[in-house]
C-alpha positions, 0 to 999 in steps of 0.5 A: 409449914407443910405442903400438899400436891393439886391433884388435878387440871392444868396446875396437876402436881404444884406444891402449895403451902399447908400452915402447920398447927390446928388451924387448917385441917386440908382434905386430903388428896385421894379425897380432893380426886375423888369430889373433883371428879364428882364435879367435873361437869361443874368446873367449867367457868365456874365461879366458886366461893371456898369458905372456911379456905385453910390453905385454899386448895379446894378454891386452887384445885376448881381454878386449876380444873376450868373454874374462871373465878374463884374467892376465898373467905378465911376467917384466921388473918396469919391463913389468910396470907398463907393463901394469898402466897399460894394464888402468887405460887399458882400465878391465880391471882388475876382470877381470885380474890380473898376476904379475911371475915369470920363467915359464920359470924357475918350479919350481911354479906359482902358484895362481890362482883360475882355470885357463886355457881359453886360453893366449898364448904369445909368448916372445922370438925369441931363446928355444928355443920347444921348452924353451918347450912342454917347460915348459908340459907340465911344468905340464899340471895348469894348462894341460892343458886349455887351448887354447895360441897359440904365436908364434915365429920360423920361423928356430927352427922345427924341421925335422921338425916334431914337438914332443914336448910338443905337438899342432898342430891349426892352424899358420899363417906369416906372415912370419918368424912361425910362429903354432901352435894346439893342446894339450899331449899326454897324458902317454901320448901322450908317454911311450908306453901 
């Protein structure tokens, strides 16, 4: 098991844990400061669903910056715990909630108390980040509205450039790392009308 720093807010320089092998791939902490930055009008009350979690650092890190809620979905049970040992070392556990669930293989969301005003998205690298939005835009009730962080490899990215699903308002690169920030087109913007 290692660890990584909160880079920021009122938890700035607290550990939290890291579980060891492949099955967390955590964004790193130049990057972390740098999206937070981006986003710090966006944090205030906040309420932000981080999915694919790995050690919750993103959901932590908008909680340890103003966010009020925040809720971790993680499909891997042994990370899932890992995460809720962080909200415990955090003391966040009032303001979050984590739900065990393979996101990309859900047929209906849950109901949660909240819909999301922020949404981290940060799946495997091996993933197809477009089969990613495509699921996103199949839950528009949920996160319609919601601002959406997506991370992925630039050696996925696409060539063109267009997601069908998925309005780029910002899109930056660091490293092999492609970090886009935006909102899910309306349904007519997808289909046309």
């Amino acid at each position: 098991m290692g660890y990584l720093h909160i880079v920021g807010g009122r938890l700035k320089g607290r550990k939290i844990l890291v579980p060891s092998g492949k099955a967390v791939r955590p964004m790193q902490g130049f990057l972390r400061k740098a999206l937070f930055e981006i986003l710090k009008f966006e944090l205030e009350e906040s309420v932000v669903y981080d999915i694919f979690s790995g050690s919750g650092a993103l959901g932590i890190e908008a909680l340890s910056r103003g966010a009020k809620k925040a809720y971790f979905l993680e499909k891997n049970p042994r990370v899932c715990r890992v995460i809720e040992k962080n909200l415990e070392i955090c003391s966040l556990k009032e303001h979050s909630r984590v739900l065990c669930l393979d996101f990309l293989k859900l047929r209906k969301f849950p109901h949660l108390e909240e819909r999301p005003s922020l949404t981290f998205v940060d799946p495997p690298f091996a993933s197809n980040h477009l089969k990613t939005i495509e699921k996103l835009y199949n839950f528009r009730v949920v996160f319609g509205q919601s601002l959406i962080v997506i991370r992925y490899s630039r050696t996925k990215d696409s060539e063109s450039g267009e997601l069908p699903f998925f309005k780029v308002e910002d899109k930056r690169e660091y490293g092999k790392n492609v970090v886009l920030i935006g909102h899910l087109k309306r349904e007519e913007e997808v289909h046309g009308g």
